[in-house]
gemmi code that builds the backbone of each chain (N, CA, C; Angstrom):
import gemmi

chains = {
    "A": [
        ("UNK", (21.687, -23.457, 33.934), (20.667, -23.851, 32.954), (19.808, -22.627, 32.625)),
        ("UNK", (19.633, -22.467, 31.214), (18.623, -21.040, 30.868), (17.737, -21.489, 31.224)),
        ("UNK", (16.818, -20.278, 31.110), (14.968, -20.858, 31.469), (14.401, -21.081, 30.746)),
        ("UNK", (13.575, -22.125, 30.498), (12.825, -22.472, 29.320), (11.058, -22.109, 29.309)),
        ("UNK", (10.289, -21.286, 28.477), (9.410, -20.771, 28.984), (8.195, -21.803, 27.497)),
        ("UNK", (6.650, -21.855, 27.999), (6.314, -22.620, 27.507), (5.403, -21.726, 27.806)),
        ("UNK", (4.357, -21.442, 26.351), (3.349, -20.192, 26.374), (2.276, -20.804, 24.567)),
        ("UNK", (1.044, -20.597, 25.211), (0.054, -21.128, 24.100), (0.229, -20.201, 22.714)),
        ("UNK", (0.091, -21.232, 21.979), (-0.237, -21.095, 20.566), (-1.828, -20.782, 20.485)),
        ("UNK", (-2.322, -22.066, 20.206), (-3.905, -22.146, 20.632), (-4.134, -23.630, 20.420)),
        ("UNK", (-5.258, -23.754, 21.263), (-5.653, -25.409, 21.290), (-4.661, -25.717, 22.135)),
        ("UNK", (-3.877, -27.344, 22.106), (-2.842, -27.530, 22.655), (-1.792, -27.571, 22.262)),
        ("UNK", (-1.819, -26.477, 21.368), (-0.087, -25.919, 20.713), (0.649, -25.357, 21.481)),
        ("UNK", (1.708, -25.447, 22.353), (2.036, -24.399, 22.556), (3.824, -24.666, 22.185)),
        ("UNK", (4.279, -23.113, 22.139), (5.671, -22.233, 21.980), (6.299, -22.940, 23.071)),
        ("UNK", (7.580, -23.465, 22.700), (8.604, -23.626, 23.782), (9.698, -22.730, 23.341)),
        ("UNK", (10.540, -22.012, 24.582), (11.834, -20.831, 23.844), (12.668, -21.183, 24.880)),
        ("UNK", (13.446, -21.472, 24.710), (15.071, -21.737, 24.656), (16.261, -21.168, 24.659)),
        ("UNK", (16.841, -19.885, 25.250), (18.013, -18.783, 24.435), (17.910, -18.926, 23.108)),
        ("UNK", (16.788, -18.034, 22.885), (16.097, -18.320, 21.031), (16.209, -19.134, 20.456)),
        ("UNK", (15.803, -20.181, 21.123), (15.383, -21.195, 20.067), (13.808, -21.277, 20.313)),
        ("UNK", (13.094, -21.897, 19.455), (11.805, -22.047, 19.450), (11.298, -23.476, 18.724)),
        ("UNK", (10.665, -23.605, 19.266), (9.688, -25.269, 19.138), (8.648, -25.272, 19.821)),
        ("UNK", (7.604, -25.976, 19.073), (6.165, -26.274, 19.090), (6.013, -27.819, 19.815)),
        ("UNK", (5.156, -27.693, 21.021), (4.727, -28.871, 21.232), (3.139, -29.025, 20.780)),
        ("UNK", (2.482, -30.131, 20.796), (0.971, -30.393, 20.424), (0.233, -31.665, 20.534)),
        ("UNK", (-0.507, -32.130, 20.748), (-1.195, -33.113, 21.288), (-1.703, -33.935, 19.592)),
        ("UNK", (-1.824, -35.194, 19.456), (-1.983, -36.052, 18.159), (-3.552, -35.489, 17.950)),
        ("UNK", (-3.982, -35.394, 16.906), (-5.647, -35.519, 16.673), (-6.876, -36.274, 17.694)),
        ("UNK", (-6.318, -37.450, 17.910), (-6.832, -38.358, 18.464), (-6.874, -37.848, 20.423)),
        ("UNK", (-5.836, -37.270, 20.530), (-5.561, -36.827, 21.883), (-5.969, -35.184, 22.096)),
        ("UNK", (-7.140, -34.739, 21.041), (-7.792, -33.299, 21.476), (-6.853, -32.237, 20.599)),
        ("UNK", (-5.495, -32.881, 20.026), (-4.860, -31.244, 19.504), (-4.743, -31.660, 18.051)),
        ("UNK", (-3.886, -30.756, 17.547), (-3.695, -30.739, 15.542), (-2.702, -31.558, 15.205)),
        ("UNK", (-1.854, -32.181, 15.958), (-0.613, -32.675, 15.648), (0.710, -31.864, 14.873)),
        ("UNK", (0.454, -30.237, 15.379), (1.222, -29.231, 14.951), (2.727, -29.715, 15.510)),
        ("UNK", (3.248, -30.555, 16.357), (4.329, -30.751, 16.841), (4.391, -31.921, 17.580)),
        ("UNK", (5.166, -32.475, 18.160), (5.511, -33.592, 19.043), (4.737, -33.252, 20.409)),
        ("UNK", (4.411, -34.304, 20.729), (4.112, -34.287, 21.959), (5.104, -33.958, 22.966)),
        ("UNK", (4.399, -33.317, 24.109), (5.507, -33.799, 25.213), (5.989, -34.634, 25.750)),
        ("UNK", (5.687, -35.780, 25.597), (5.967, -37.146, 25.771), (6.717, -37.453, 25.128)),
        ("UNK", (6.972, -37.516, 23.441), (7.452, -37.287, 22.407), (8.393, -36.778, 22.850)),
        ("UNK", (8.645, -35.572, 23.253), (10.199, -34.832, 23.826), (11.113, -35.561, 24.292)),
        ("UNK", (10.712, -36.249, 25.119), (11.245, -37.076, 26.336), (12.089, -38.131, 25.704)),
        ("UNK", (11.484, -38.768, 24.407), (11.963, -39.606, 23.692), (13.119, -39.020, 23.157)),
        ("UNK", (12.794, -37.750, 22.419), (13.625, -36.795, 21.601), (15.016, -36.677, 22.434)),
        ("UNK", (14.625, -36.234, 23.553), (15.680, -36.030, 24.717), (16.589, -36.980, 24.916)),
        ("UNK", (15.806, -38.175, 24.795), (16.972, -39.253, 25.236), (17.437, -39.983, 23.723)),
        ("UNK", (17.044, -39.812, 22.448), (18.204, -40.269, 21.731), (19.176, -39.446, 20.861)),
        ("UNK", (18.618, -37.873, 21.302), (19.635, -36.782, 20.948), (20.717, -36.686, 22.338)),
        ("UNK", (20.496, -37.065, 23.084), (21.718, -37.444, 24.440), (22.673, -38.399, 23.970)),
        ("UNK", (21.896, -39.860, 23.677), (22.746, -40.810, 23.585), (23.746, -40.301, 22.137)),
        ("UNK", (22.910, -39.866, 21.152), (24.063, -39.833, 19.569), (24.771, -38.883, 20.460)),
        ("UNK", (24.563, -37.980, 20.781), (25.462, -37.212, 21.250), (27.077, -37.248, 21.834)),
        ("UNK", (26.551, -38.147, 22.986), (27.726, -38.750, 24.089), (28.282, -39.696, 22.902)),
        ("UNK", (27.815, -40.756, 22.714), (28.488, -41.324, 21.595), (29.189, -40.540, 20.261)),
        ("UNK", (28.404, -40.029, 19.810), (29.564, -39.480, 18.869), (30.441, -38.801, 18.947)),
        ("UNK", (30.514, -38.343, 20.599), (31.429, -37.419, 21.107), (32.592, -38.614, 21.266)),
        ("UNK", (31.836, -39.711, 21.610), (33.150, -40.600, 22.176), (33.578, -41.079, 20.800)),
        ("UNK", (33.112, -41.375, 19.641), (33.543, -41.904, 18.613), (34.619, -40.767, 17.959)),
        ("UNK", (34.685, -39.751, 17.854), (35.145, -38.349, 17.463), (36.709, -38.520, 18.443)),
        ("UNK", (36.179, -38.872, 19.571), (37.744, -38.438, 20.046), (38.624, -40.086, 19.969)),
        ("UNK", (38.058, -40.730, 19.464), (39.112, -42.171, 19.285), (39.493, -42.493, 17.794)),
        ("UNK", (38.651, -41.521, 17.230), (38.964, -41.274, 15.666), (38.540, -43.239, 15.214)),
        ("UNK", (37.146, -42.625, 15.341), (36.083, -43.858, 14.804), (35.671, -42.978, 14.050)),
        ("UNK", (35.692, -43.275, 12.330), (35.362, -42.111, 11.366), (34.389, -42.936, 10.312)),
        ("UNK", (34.245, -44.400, 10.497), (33.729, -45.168, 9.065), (32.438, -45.327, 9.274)),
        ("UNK", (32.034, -43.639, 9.102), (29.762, -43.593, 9.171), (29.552, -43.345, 10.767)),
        ("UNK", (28.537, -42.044, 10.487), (28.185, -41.836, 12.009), (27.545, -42.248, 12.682)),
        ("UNK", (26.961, -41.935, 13.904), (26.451, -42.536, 15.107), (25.195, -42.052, 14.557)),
        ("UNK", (24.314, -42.697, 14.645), (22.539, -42.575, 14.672), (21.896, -43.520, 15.072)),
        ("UNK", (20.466, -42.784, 16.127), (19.803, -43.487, 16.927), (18.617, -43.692, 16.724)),
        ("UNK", (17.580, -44.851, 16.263), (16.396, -45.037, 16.735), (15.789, -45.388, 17.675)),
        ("UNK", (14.521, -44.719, 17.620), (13.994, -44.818, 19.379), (12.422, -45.464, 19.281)),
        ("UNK", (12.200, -45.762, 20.116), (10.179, -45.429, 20.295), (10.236, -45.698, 21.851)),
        ("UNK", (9.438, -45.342, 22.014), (8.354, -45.433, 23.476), (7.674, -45.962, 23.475)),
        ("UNK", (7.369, -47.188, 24.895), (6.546, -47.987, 25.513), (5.673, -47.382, 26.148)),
        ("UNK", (4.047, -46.986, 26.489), (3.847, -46.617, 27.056), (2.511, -47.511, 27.571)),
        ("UNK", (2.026, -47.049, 28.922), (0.995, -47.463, 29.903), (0.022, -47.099, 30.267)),
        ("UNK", (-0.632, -47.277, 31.143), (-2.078, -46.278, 31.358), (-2.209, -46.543, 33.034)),
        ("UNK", (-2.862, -45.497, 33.340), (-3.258, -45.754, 34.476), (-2.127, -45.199, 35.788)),
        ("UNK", (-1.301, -44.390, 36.144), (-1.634, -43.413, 34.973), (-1.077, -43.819, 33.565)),
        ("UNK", (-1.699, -42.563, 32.503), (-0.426, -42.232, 31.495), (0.950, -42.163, 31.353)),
        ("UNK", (1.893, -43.339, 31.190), (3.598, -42.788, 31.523), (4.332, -43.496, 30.603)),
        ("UNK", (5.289, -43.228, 30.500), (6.661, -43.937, 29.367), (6.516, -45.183, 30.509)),
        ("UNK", (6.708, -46.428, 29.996), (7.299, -47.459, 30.769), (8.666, -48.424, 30.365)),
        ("UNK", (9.337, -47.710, 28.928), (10.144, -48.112, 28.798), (10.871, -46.839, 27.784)),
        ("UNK", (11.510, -46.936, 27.149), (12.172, -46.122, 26.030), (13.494, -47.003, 25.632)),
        ("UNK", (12.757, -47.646, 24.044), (14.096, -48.460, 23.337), (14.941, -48.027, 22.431)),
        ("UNK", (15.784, -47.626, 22.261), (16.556, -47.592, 21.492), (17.842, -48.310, 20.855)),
        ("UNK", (18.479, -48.340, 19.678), (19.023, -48.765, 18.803), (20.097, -47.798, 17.868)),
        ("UNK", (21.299, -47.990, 18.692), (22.295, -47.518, 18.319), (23.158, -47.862, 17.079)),
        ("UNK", (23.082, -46.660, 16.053), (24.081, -47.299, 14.863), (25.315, -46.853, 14.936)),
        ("UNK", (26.661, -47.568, 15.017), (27.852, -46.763, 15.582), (28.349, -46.693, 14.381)),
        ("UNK", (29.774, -46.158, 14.465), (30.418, -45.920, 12.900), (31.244, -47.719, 13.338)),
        ("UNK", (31.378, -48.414, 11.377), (31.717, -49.230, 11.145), (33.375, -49.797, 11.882)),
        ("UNK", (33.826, -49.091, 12.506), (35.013, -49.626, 12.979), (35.276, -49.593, 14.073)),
        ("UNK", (33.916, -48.761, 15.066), (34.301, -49.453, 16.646), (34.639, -50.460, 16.605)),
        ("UNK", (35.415, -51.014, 17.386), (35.808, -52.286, 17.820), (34.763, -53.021, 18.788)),
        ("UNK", (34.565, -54.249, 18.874), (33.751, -55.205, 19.658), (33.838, -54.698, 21.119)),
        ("UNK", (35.061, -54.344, 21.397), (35.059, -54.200, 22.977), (34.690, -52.815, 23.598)),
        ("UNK", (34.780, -51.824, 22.409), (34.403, -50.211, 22.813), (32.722, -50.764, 22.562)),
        ("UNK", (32.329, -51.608, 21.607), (30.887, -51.702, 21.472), (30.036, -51.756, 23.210)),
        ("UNK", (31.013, -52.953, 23.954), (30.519, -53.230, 25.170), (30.636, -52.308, 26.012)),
        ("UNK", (31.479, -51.193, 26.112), (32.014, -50.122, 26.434), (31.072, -49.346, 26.626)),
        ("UNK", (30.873, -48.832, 25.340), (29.856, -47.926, 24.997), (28.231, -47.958, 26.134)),
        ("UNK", (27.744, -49.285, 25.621), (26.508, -49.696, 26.094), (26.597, -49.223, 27.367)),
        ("UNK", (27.649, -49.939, 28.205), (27.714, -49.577, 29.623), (27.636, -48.322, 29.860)),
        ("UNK", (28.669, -47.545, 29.332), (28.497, -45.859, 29.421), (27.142, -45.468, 29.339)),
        ("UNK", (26.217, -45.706, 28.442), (24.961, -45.048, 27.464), (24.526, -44.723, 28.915)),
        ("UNK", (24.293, -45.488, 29.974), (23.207, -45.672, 30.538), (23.743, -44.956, 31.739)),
        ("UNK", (24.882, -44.324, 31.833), (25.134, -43.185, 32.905), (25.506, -41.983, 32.182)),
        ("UNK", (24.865, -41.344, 30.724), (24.922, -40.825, 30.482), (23.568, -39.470, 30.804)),
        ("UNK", (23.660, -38.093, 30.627), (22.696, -37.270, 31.204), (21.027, -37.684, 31.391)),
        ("UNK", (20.717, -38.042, 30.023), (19.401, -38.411, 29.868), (19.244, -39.620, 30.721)),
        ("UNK", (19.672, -40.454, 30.019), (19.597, -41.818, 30.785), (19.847, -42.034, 32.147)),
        ("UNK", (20.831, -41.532, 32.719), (21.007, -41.229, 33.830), (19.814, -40.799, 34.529)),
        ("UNK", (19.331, -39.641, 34.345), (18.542, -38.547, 35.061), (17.107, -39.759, 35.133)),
        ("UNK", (16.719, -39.933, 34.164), (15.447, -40.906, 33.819), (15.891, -42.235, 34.695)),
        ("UNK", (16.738, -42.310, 35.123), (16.687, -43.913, 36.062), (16.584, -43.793, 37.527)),
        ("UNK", (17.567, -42.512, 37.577), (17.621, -42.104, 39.041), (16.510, -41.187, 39.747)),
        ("UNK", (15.275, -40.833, 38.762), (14.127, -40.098, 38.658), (14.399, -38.592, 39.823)),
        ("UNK", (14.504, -37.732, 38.801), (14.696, -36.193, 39.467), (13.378, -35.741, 40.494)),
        ("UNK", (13.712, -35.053, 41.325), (12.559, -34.395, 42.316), (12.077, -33.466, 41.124)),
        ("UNK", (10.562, -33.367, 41.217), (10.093, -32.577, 40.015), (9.207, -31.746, 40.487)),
        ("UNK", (9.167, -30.666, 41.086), (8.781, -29.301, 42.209), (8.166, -28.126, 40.986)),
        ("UNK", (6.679, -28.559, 41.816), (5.723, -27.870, 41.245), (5.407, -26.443, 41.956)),
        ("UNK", (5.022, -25.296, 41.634), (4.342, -24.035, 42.051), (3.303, -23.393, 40.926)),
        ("UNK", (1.633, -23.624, 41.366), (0.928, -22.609, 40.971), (0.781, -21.377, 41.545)),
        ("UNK", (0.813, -20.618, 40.739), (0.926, -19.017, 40.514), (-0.485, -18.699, 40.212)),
    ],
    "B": [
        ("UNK", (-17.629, -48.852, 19.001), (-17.683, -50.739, 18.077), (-18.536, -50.211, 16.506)),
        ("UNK", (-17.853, -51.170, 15.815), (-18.875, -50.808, 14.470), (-18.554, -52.435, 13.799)),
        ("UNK", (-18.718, -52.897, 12.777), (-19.179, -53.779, 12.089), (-18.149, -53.314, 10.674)),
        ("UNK", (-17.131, -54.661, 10.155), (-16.573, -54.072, 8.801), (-15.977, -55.059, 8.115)),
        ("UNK", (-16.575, -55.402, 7.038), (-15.573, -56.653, 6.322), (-14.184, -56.559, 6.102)),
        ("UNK", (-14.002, -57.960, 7.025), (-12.293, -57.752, 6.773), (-11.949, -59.374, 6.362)),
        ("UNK", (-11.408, -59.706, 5.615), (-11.374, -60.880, 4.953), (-11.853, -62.047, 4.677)),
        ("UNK", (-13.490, -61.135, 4.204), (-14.171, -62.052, 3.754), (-15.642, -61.686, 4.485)),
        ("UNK", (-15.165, -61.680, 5.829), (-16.575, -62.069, 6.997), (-16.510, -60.753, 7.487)),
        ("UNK", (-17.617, -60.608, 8.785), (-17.778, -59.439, 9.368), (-17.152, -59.567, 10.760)),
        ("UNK", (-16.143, -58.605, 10.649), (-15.769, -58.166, 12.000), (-15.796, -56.657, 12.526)),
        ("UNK", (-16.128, -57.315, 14.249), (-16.128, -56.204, 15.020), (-14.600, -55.292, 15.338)),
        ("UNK", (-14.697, -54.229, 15.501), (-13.740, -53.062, 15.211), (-13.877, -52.316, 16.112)),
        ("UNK", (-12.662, -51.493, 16.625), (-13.292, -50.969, 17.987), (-12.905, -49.435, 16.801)),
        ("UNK", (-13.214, -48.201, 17.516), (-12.808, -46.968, 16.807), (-11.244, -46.557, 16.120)),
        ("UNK", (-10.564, -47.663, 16.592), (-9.342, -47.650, 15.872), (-8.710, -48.454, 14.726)),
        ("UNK", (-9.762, -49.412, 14.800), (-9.727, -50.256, 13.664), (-9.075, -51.888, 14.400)),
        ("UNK", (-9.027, -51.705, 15.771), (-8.583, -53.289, 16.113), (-9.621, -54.038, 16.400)),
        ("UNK", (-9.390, -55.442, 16.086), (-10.782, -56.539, 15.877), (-11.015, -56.784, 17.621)),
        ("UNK", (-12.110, -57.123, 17.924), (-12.509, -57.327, 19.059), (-12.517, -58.639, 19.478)),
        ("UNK", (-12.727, -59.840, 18.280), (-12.772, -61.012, 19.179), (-11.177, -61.842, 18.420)),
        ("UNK", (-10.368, -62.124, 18.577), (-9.046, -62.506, 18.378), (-9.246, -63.859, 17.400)),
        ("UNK", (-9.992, -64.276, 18.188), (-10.706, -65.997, 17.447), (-10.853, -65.122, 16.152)),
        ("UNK", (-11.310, -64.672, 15.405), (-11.750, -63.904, 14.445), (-10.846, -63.859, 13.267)),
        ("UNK", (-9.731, -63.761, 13.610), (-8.685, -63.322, 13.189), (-7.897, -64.768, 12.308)),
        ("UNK", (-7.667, -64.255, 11.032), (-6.805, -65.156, 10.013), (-6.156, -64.697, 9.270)),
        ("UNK", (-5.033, -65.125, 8.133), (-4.338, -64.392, 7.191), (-5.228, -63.332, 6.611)),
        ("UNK", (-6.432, -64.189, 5.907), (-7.393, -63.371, 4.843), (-7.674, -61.493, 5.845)),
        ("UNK", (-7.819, -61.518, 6.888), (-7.977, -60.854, 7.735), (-6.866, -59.881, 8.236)),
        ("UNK", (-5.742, -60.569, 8.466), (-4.710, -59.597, 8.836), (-4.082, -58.699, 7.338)),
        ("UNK", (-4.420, -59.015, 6.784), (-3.850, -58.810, 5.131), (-4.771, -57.741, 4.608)),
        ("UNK", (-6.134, -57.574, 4.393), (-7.145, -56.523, 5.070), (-6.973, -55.470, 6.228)),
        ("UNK", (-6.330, -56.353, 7.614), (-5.843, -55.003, 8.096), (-4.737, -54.185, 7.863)),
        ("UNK", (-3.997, -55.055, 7.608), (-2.663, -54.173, 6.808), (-3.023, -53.249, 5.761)),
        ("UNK", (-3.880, -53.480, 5.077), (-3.776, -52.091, 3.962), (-4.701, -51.219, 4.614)),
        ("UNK", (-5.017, -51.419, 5.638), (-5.992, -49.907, 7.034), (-4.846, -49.314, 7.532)),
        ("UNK", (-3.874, -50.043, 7.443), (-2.151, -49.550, 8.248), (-1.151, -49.203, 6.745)),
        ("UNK", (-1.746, -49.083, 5.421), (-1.033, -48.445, 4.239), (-0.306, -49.606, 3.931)),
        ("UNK", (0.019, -51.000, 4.786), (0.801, -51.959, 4.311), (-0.450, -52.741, 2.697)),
        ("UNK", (-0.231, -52.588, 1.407), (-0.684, -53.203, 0.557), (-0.425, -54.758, 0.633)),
        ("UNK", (0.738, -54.939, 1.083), (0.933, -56.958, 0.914), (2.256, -57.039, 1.842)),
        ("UNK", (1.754, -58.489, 2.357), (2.398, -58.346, 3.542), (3.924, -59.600, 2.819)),
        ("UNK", (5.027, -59.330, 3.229), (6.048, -60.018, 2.770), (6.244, -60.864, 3.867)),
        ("UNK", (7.559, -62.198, 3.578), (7.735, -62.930, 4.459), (8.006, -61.989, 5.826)),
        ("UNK", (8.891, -61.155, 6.046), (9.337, -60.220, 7.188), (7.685, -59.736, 8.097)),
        ("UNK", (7.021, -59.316, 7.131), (5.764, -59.042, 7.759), (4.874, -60.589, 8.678)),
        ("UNK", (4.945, -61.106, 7.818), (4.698, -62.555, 8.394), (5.557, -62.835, 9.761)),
        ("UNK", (6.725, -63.061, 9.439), (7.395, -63.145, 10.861), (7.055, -62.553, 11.997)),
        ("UNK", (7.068, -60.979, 11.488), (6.980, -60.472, 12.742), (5.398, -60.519, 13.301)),
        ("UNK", (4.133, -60.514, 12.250), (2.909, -61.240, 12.321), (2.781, -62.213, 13.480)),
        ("UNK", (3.539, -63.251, 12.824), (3.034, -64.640, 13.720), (3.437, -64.799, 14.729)),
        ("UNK", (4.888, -64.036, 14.988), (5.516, -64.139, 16.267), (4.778, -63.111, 17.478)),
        ("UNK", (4.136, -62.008, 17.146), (2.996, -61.446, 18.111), (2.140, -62.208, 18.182)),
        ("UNK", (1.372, -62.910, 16.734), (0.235, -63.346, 17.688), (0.701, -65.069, 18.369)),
        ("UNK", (1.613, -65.683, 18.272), (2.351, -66.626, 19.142), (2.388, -65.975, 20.186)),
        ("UNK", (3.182, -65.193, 20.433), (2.971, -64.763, 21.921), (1.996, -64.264, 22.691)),
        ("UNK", (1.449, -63.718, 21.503), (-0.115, -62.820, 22.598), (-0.963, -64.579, 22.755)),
        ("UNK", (-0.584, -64.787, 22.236), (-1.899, -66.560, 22.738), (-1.626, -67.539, 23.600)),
        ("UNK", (0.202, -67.022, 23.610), (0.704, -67.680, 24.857), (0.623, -66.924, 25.978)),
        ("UNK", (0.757, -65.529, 25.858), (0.933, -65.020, 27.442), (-0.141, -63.823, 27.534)),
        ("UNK", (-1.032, -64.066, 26.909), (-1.860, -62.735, 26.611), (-1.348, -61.751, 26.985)),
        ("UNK", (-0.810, -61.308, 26.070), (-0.192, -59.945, 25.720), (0.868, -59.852, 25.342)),
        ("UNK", (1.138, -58.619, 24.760), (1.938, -58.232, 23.891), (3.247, -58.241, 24.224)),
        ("UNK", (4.007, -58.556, 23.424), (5.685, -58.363, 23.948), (6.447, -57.534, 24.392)),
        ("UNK", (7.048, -56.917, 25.192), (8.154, -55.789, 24.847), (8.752, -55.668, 23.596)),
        ("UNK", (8.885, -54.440, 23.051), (9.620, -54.345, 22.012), (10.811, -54.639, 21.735)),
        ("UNK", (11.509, -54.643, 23.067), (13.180, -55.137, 22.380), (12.906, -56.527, 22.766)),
        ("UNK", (12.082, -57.294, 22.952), (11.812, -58.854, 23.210), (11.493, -59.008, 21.138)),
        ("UNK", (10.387, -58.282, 20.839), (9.863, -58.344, 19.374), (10.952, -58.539, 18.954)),
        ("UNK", (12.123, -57.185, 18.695), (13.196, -57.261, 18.271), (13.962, -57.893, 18.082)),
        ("UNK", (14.531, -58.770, 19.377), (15.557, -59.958, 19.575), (15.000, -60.958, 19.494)),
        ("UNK", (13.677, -61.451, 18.876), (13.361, -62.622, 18.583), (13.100, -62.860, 17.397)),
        ("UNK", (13.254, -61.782, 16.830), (12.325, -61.359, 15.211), (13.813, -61.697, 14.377)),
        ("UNK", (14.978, -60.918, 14.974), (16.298, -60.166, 14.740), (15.971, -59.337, 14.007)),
        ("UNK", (14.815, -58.414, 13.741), (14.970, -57.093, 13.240), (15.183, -56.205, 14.392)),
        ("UNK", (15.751, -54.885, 14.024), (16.237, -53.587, 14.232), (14.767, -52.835, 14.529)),
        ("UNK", (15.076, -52.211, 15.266), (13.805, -50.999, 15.698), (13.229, -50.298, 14.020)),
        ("UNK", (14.564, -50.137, 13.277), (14.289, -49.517, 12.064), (13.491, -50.495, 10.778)),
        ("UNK", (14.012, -51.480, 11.204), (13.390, -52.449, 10.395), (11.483, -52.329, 10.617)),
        ("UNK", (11.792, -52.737, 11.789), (10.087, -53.049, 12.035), (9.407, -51.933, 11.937)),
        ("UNK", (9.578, -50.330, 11.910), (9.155, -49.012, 11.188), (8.887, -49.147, 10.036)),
        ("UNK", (10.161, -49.334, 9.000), (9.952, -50.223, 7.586), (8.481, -50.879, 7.382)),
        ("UNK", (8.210, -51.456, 8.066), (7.725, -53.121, 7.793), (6.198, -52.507, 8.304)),
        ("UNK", (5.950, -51.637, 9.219), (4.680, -51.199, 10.015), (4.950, -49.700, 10.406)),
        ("UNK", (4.670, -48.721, 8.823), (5.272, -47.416, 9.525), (4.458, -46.793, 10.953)),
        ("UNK", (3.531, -47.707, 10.719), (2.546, -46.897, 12.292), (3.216, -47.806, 13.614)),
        ("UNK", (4.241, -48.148, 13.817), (5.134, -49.111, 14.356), (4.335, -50.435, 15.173)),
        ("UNK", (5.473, -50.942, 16.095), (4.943, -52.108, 16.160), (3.427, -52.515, 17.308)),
        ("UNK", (3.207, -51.497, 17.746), (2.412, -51.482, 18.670), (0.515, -51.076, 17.870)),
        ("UNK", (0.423, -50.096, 17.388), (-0.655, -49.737, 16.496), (-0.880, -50.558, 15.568)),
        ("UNK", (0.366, -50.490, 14.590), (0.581, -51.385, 13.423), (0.429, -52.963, 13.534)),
        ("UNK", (1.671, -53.270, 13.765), (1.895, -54.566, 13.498), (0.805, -55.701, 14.660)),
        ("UNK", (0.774, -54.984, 15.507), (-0.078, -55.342, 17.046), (-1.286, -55.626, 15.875)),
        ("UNK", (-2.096, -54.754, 15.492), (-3.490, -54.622, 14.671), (-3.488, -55.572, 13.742)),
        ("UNK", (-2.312, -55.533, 13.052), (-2.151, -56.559, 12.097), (-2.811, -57.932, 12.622)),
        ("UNK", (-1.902, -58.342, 13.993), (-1.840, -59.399, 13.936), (-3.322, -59.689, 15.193)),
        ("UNK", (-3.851, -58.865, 14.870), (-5.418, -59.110, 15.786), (-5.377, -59.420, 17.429)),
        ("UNK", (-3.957, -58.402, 17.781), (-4.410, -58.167, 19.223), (-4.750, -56.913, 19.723)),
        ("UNK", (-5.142, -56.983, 20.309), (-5.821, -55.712, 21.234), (-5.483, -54.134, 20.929)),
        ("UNK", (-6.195, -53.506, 20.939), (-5.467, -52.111, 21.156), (-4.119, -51.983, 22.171)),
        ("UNK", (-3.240, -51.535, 22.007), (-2.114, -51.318, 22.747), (-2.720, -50.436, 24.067)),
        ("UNK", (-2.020, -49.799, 24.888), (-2.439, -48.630, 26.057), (-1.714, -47.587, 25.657)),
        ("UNK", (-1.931, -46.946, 27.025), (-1.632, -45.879, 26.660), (-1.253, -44.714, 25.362)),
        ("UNK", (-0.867, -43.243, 26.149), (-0.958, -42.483, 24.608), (0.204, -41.096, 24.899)),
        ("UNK", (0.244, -40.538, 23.991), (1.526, -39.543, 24.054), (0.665, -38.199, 23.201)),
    ],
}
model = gemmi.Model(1)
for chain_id, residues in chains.items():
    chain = gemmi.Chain(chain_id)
    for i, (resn, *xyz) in enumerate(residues, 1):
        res = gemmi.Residue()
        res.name, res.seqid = resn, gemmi.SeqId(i, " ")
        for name, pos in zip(("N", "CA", "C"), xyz):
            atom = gemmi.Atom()
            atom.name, atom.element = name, gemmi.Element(name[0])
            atom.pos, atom.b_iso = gemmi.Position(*pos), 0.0
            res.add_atom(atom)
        chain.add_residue(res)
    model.add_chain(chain)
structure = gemmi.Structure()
structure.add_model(model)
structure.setup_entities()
């Protein structure tokens, strides 16, 4: 895995870089920042329905399911106390000719897929201030 | 808290624009809050998904899960964006005169 480095803009903008890629995270108006970018929370969402089209359209691609692609809507549930995702829904559009039984297929897969996976089985998340 | 006519009478508002006392709350009213949420007029779909939050928030105080909204509504996640672009929690929640939602991102 490259390293991903996360360095201020100003306010609560900051630069995320990627093996050159670059993206802005930022906090909503309401939450202290400009709404220059998605939240980090927001990511998380991002993360998990650019996983799922992913795996899916990977699987639709190799069974030669071609009638309209895979696209996902998402939102986030969230809580207080603390602050956390308490759910993440999404809504899979497959191409028109999966069949009923890859449909059931699918679903089952989604949910041992990277994102989904990782988010159920909750990763050790190892902090160091410097 | 502030004070703001919303269909007709005066209601209380918290800084986000959701009503404070629920009793409060009627068509003339949710129809007023909808155009605070850019919705100008609310269609049958809006209604549905309307009455079926506040049915449930009066039965179980509080709000539904969203894929509960969903599968009872039978709209699509995309639908109810459509219908409440500030989605269903800000939006349609406000609409239908329950509570501020939690949490934040």
């Amino acid at each position: 895995m490259d390293l991903i480095t996360v360095t201020r803009e100003e306010g609560l903008r900051f630069s995320v870089q990627l093996r050159g890629h670059v993206m802005t995270t930022d906090m909503s108006v309401a939450e202290g920042g400009k709404d220059g970018g998605p939240s980090p929370v927001e990511y998380l969402g991002v993360a998990s329905g650019a996983c799922l089209a992913t795996m899916v359209q990977a699987y639709c691609d190799a069974r030669g399911f071609v009638d309209g692609d895979v696209s996902v809507s998402l939102t986030l549930e969230l809580v207080e106390n603390p602050n956390r995702v308490s759910s993440i829904v999404l809504d899979v559009e497959l191409p028109r000719d999966v069949p009923e039984g890859d449909r059931e297929k699918l679903k089952k897969m989604a949910l041992r897929m990277p994102v989904p996976a990782t988010l159920r089985d909750g990763p050790k998340v190892d902090i160091e201030m410097f | 808290m502030s004070m703001v006519e919303l269909g007709g009478k005066q209601v209380e508002i918290d800084e986000d624009g959701f009503i404070q006392d629920p009793d409060v709350w009627d068509e003339a009213v949710a129809l007023d809050l909808a155009k605070t949420e850019g919705v100008d007029a609310l269609s049958d779909d809006h209604w549905k998904l309307v009455n079926y939050l506040r049915d449930y928030y009066l039965e179980y105080n509080m709000a539904p899960m969203i894929r509960k909204l969903c599968k009872q509504t039978g709209f699509s996640l995309k639908v109810v964006y459509d219908l409440f672009p500030s989605g269903p929690a800000k939006g349609a929640c406000k609409v239908a005169g329950l509570p501020k939602p939690t949490g934040c991102v």
